[in-house]
C-alpha positions in Angstrom: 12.3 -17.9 -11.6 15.2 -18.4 -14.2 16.6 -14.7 -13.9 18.8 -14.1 -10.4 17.3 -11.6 -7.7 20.0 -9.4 -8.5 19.7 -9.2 -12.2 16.3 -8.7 -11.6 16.3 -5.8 -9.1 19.3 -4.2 -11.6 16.5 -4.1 -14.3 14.1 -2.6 -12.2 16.0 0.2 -10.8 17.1 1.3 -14.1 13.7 1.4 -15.5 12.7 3.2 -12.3 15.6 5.7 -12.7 14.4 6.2 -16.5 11.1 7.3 -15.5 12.2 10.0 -12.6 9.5 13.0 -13.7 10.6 15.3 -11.0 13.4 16.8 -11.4 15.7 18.6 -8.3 14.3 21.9 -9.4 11.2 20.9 -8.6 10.0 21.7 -4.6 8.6 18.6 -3.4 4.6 18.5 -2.5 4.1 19.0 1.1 1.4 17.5 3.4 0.4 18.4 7.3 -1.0 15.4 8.8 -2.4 16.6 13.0 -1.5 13.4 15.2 -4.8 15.2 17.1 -6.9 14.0 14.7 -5.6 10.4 16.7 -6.3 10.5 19.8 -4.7 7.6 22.0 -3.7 5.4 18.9 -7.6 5.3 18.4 -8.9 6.4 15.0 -12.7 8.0 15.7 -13.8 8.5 12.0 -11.7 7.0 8.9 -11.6 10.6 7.5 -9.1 10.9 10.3 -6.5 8.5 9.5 -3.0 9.4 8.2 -4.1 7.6 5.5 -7.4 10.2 4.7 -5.3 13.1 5.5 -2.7 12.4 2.9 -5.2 10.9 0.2 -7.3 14.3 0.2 -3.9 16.7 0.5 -2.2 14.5 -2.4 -5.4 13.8 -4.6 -4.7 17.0 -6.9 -0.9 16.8 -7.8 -0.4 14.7 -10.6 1.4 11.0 -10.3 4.1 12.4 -12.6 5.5 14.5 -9.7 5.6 11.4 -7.3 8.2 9.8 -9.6 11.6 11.0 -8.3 15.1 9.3 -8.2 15.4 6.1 -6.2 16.9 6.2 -2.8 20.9 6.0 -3.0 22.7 6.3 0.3 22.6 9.4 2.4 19.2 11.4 3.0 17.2 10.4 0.2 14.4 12.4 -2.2 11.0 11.5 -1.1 7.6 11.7 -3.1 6.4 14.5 -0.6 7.0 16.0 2.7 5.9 15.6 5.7 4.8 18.0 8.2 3.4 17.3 11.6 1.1 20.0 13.1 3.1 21.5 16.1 6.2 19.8 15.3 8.8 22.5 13.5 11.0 19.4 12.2 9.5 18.0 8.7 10.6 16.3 5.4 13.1 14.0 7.0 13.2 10.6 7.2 11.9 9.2 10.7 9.1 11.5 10.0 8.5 10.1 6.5 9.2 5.9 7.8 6.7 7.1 11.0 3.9 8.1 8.6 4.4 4.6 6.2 4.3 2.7 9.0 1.2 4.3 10.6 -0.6 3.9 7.1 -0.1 0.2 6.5 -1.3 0.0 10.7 -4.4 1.4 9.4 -4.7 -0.3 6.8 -5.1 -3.7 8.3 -7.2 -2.6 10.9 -10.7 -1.9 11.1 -10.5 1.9 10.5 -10.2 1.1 6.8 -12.6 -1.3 4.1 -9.9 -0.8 1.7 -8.6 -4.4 3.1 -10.2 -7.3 4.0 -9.1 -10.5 6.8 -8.5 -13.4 4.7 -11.7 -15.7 5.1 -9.7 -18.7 5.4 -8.3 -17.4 9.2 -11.5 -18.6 10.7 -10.1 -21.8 10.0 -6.4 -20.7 11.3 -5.5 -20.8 7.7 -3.7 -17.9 6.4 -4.0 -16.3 9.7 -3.4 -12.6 10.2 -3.2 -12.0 6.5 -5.1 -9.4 4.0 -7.2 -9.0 1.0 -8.5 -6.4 -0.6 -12.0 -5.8 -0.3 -14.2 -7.9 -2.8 -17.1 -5.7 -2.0 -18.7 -3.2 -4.0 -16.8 -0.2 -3.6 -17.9 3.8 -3.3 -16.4 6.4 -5.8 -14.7 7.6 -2.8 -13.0 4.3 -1.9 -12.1 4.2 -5.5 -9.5 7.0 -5.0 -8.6 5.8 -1.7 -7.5 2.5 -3.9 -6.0 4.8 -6.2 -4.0 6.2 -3.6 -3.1 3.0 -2.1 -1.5 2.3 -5.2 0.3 5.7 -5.6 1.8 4.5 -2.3 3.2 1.3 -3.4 5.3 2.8 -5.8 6.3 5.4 -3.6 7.8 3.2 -1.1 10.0 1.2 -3.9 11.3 4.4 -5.3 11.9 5.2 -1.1 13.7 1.9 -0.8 11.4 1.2 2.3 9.7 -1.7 2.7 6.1 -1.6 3.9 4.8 -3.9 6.5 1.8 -5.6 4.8 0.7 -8.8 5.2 -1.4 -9.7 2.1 -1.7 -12.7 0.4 0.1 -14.0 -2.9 -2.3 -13.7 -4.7 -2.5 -9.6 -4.3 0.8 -9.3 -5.6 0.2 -12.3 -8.4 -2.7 -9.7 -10.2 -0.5 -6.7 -9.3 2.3 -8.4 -12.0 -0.1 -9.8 -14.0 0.7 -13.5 -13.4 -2.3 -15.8 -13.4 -4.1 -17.2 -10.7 -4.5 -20.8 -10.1 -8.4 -21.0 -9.3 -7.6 -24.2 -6.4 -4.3 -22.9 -4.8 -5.4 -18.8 -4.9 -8.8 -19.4 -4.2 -8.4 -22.0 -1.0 -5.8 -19.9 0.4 -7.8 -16.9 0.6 -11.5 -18.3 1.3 -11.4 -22.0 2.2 -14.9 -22.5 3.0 -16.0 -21.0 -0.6 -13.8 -23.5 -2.5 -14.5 -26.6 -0.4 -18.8 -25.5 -1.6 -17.5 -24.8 -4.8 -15.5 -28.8 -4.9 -18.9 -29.9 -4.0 -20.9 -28.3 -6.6 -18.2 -30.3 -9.0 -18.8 -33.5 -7.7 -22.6 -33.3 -8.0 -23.9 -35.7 -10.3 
């Protein structure tokens, strides 16, 4: 809070820039994702999702070559390409904006357990906002996370913002800043921490 937005973001981008691993000579990985596999906006198996498709097509090409040179005016380098079955246009930029947006669609919706309605919008608190799943989780859900990740950084390095709704405290372990067990915990699960305030006050 003492350093300006500015200042901050300066700092980032050069660290970003000092950790490009692919260089121009490098073809960038390329995925095919079939809009078929989607049929009428409704996602009939999870494996399905844009999400799936690109997890299973990306899961062997190392992080490394994900890393490339922030987004500086003009047509920028992405992570990967993108092809759509039956479409002879790929690797631009609607095409790669299109497929973030789908993914973060599907990943606050039901299709998905990687994310989780925050418990607290029962009681219109924190309505419409996400965490992720406290759950036990699969080995395959595991890399799904993992991929998640991947995708966070990708979309910095991308300059495009993705639209997901999750709560502070997603982005307060994502830093490493601590969590403030009242003000983290009511705002994701109100119910828990109002039993947990009574178990304090029994004598």
């Amino acid at each position: 809070g003492l350093i300006f937005y500015d200042t901050k973001v300066t700092v980032m981008n050069r660290v970003l820039n000092a950790t490009v691993q692919r260089t121009a000579d490098h073809a960038a990985p390329e995925i095919t994702l079939d809009p078929l596999e989607i049929v009428g906006g409704e996602i009939c198996s999870s494996e399905n999702s844009y999400f799936c498709q690109a997890a299973r097509q990306l899961a062997c090409v190392p992080s490394s070559q994900l890393c490339v040179k922030l987004a500086s005016g003009g047509d920028p380098t992405y992570a990967f390409n993108i092809r759509f079955t039956g479409e002879e246009v790929h690797g631009t930029s609607g095409s790669f904006r299109h497929f973030l947006w789908k993914v973060c669609k599907e990943l606050q919706s039901s299709s998905l357990s990687l994310l989780l309605l925050c418990p607290s919008s029962a009681v219109n608190k924190n309505k419409g906002k996400y965490i992720l799943t406290p759950s036990p989780i699969t080995y395959a859900e595991e890399q799904l996370f993992h991929f998640f990740g991947q995708l966070l950084g990708i979309a910095i390095r991308a300059d495009v913002p993705l639209p997901l709704d999750l709560l502070p405290s997603f982005w307060k372990t994502l830093v490493g800043e601590p969590l403030d067990p009242d003000v983290d915990l009511q705002e994701a699960d109100i119910l828990t921490y109002n039993y947990v305030k009574k178990f304090e006050n029994v004598s």
